[in-house]
Every structure is written in structure tokens, then in C-alpha cells.
C-alpha positions as CSV (number, residue, x, y, z in Angstrom):
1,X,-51.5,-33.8,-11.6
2,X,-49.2,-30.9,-11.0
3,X,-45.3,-31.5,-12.7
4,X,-42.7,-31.7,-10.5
5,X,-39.4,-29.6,-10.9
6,X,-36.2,-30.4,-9.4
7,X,-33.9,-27.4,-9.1
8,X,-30.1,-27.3,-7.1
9,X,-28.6,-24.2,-7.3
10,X,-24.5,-24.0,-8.1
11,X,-23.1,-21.8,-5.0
12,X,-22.8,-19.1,-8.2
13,X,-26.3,-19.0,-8.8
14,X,-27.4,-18.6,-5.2
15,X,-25.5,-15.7,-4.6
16,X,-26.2,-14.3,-8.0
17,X,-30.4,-14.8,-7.0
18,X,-30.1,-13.2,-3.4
19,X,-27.2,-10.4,-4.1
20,X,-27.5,-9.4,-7.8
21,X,-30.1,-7.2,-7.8
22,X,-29.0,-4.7,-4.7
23,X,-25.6,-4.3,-6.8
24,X,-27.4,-3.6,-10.0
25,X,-29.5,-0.9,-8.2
26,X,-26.4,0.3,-6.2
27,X,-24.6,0.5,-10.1
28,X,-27.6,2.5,-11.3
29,X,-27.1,5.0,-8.4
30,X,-23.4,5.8,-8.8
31,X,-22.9,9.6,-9.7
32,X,-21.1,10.5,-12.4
33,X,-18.0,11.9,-10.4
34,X,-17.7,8.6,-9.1
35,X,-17.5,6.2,-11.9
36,X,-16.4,8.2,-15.2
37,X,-13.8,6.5,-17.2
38,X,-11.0,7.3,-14.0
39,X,-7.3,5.4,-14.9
40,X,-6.5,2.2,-13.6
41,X,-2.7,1.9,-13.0
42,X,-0.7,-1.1,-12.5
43,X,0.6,-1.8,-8.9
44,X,3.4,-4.1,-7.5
45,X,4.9,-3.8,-3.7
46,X,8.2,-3.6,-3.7
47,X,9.7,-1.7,-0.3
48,X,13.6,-0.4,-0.3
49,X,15.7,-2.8,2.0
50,X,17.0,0.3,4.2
51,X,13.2,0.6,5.2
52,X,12.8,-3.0,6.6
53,X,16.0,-2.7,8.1
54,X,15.9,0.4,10.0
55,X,11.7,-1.3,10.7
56,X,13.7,-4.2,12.4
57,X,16.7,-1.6,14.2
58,X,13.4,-0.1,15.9
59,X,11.9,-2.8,16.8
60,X,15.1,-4.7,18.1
61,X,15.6,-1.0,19.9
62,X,12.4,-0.9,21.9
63,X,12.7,0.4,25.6
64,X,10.6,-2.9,27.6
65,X,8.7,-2.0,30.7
66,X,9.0,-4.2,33.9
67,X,7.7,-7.6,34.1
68,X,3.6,-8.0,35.4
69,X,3.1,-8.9,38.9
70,X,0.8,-10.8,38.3
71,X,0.9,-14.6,36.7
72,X,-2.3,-13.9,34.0
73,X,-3.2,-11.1,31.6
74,X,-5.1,-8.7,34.5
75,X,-2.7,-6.3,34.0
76,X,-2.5,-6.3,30.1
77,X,-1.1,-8.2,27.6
78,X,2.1,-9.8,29.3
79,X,6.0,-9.0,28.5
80,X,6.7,-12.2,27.2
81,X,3.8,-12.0,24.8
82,X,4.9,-9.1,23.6
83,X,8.3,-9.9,23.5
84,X,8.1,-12.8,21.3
85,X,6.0,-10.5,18.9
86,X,8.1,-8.1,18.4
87,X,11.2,-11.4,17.9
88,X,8.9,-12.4,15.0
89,X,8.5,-9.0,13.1
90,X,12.4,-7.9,14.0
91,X,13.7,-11.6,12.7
92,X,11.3,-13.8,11.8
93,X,8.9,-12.3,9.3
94,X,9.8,-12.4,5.4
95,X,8.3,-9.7,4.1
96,X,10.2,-10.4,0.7
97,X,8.1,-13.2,0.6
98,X,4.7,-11.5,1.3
99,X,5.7,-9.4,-1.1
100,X,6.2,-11.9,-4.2
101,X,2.4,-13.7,-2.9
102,X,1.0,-9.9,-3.5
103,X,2.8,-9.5,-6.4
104,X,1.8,-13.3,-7.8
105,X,-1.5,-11.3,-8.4
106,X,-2.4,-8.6,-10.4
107,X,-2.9,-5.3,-8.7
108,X,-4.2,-1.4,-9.4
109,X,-4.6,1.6,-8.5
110,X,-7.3,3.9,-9.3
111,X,-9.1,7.1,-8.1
112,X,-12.5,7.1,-6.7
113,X,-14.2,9.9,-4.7
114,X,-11.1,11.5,-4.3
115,X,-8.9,8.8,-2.6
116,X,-6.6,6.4,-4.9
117,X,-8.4,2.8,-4.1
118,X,-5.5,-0.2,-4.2
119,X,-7.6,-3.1,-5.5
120,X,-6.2,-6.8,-6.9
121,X,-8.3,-8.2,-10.0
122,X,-8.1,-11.7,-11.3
123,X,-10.5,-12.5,-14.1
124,X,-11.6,-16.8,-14.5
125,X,-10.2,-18.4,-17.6
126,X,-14.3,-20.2,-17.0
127,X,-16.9,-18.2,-19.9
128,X,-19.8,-16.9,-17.7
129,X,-18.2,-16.0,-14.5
130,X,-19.9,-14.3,-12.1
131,X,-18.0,-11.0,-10.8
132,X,-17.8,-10.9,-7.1
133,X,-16.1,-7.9,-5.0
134,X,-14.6,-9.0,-1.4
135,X,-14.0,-7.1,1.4
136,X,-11.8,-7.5,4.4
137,X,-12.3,-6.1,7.4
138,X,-11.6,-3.9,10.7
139,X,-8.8,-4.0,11.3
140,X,-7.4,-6.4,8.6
141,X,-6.1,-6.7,4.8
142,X,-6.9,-7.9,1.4
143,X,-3.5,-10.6,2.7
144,X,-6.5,-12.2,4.4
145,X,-8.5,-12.6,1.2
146,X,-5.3,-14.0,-1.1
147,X,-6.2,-18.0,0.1
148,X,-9.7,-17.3,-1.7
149,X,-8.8,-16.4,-5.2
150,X,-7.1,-19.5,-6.9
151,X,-10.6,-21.8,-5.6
152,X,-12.6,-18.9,-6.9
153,X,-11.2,-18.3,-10.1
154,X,-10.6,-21.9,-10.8
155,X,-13.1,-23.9,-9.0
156,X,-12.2,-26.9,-11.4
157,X,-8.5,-26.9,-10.4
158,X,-10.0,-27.4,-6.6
159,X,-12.9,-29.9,-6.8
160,X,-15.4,-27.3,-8.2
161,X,-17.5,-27.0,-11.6
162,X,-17.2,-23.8,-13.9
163,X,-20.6,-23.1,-13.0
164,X,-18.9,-21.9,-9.8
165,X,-16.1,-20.2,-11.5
166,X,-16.0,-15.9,-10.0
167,X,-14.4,-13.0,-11.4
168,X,-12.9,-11.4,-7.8
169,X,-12.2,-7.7,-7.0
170,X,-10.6,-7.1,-3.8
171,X,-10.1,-3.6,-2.4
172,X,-8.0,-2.3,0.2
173,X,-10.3,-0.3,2.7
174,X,-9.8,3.9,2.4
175,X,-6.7,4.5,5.0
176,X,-5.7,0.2,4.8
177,X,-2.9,-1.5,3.3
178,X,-1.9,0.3,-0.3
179,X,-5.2,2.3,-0.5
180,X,-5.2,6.0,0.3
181,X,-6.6,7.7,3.9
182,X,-9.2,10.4,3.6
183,X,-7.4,13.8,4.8
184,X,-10.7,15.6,5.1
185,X,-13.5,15.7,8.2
186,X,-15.9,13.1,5.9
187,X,-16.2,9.7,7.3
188,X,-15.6,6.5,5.3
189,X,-18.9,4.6,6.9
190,X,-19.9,1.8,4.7
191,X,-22.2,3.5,3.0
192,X,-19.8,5.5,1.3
193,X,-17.9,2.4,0.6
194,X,-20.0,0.7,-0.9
195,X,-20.9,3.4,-3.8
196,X,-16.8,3.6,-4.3
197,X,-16.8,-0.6,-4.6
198,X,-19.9,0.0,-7.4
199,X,-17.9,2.4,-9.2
200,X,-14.9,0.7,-8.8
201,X,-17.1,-2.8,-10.4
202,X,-18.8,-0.5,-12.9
203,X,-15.2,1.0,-14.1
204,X,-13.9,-2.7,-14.3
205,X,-17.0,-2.9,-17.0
206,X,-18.8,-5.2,-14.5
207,X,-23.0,-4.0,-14.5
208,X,-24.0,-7.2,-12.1
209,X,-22.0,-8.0,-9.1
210,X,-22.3,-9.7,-6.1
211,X,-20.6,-9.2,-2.8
């Protein structure tokens, strides 16, 4: 009679199975120019005021077109769509407080490939966390990723088990938020990324990853 096993995998160890080994492989094939010992600077977001007020002068300034002439979108996005956007970001928007939910986290800065990489980093308190790198996308921001971190780091603080506990690394996309644009003809395709994100996880002192 043949034993029986029962095996349920934590979320952790699923992803660690199906993802570990292509990061591993991807570590191994990091050149030298990419991943030696580069700094890692501290980061924090902090704007002057006379920016975001001559931001809101230009957007309270702006020149509007006449209205559609039609009663749906056919012609475009419609005036008073774009209108009330532009209300939001000229009185609305707090970007003070954006700025003290970045800053709530700890950020960096460091060179890769030629391009400073902007990059926030919150290790788990939980022993034997898995490290896990997160990217947003295009168009978007690592803003869209800050909801993730607290249940990630801390699983047990939200429901979870430590066996579910991540180290997360998220990066600002080359030419996004805080992160550096490329100034030469070279594209920024993902494959290129995704060496920058193994150096980046392999100068962080992280040799298994997943994504």
C-alpha cells in the first residue's frame, strides 16, 4: 500500500517553487558592471512649496478650448472632465501628504547600468522571509504598490502566518517617478530591466528572489 502525503503550500512557498529558480539563474547572469558593491543612498521626497504653488498657478492658468458639440466622448475626453481634473490637482490634491506616505517607508537610491534606480526597501521583523521585488507598471508608480507592503511584511498583523511574511523591493521604472531616464539611444525593454532588478536584489545581499 502506497503512503499517502498531504502537502498545502503557504502562498510563500508557492511562489518561492515556481519563481525562485529563474531569479537565481537571472542573479548568476548579472555582469560585473552591473552589480559590484555600487552605494545605496538614503532618499526622502520633500518638494519646495514655491514648486507646488507655481504647479497649481499653471494649472489654475490653463487657456480651455470650447465646449464639445456633441453630448458623449466622440470628440475626446469632454471639458467638464477635464475641468474637474485639473480642480483636483490645482486644489484638491495634498501632495504634503503623499509625501509623508512615501516618506513613512524607507527609500534609496543607487546606480545601476548607468542610471540612479529610486527603489523603497522594507525588511519583515518574521526570520525566514522570502525576498520579493515588485514592479509597477506602464504608465504607473511604486504609489500603486505602497497598499502591499504592511500585509507583506507583516502578514500576522493582517490575518496571515509568518510563513507568508516577504522581504519587498520596489523600484521605480528607468525615466518613472524618482528614478533616472536613460539619455542615450538604448531602450529600457524588460529585458534590460530585469538584469538591473537582479543586481539591484543581488546588491541588497539577496541570492533568491521572487518577482
Amino acid at each position: 500500500m502506497s503512503p499517502t502525503f498531504s502537502f498545502s503550500p503557504t502562498r510563500r512557498e508557492l511562489l518561492a517553487a515556481t519563481a525562485a529558480a529563474g531569479a537565481v539563474s537571472l542573479v548568476a547572469g548579472v555582469p560585473g558592471a552591473w552589480a559590484n558593491g555600487e552605494e545605496i543612498r538614503p532618499f526622502s521626497v520633500s518638494f519646495p512649496q514655491d514648486q507646488l504653488d507655481d504647479l497649481r498657478r499653471r494649472v489654475a492658468a490653463t487657456r480651455w478650448p470650447d465646449k464639445e458639440t456633441v453630448a458623449d466622448d466622440s470628440q475626446g475626453v469632454q471639458l467638464s472632465t477635464i475641468q474637474k481634473l485639473a480642480k483636483h490637482w490645482a486644489t484638491d490634491y495634498d501632495w504634503r501628504k503623499m509625501e509623508a506616505r512615501l516618506n513613512a517607508f524607507p527609500q534609496f537610491i543607487t546606480e545601476i547600468d548607468g542610471l540612479d534606480i529610486h527603489f523603497i526597501h522594507v525588511r519583515s521583523k518574521h526570520e525566514n522571509a522570502l525576498p520579493l521585488i515588485v514592479t509597477h507598471g506602464w504608465p504607473g508608480s511604486i504609489i500603486e504598490q505602497l497598499k502591499i507592503i504592511e500585509p507583506l511584511t507583516d502578514p500576522t498583523a493582517h490575518g496571515g502566518s509568518a510563513e507568508d511574511a516577504f522581504h519587498v523591493v520596489i523600484p521605480s521604472l528607468p525615466g518613472y517617478g524618482f528614478s533616472a531616464k536613460s539619455t542615450g539611444s538604448g531602450s529600457w525593454n524588460p529585458p534590460r530591466i530585469a538584469h538591473a532588478w537582479a543586481a539591484l536584489m543581488q546588491r541588497l545581499g539577496y541570492t533568491k528572489f521572487v518577482a
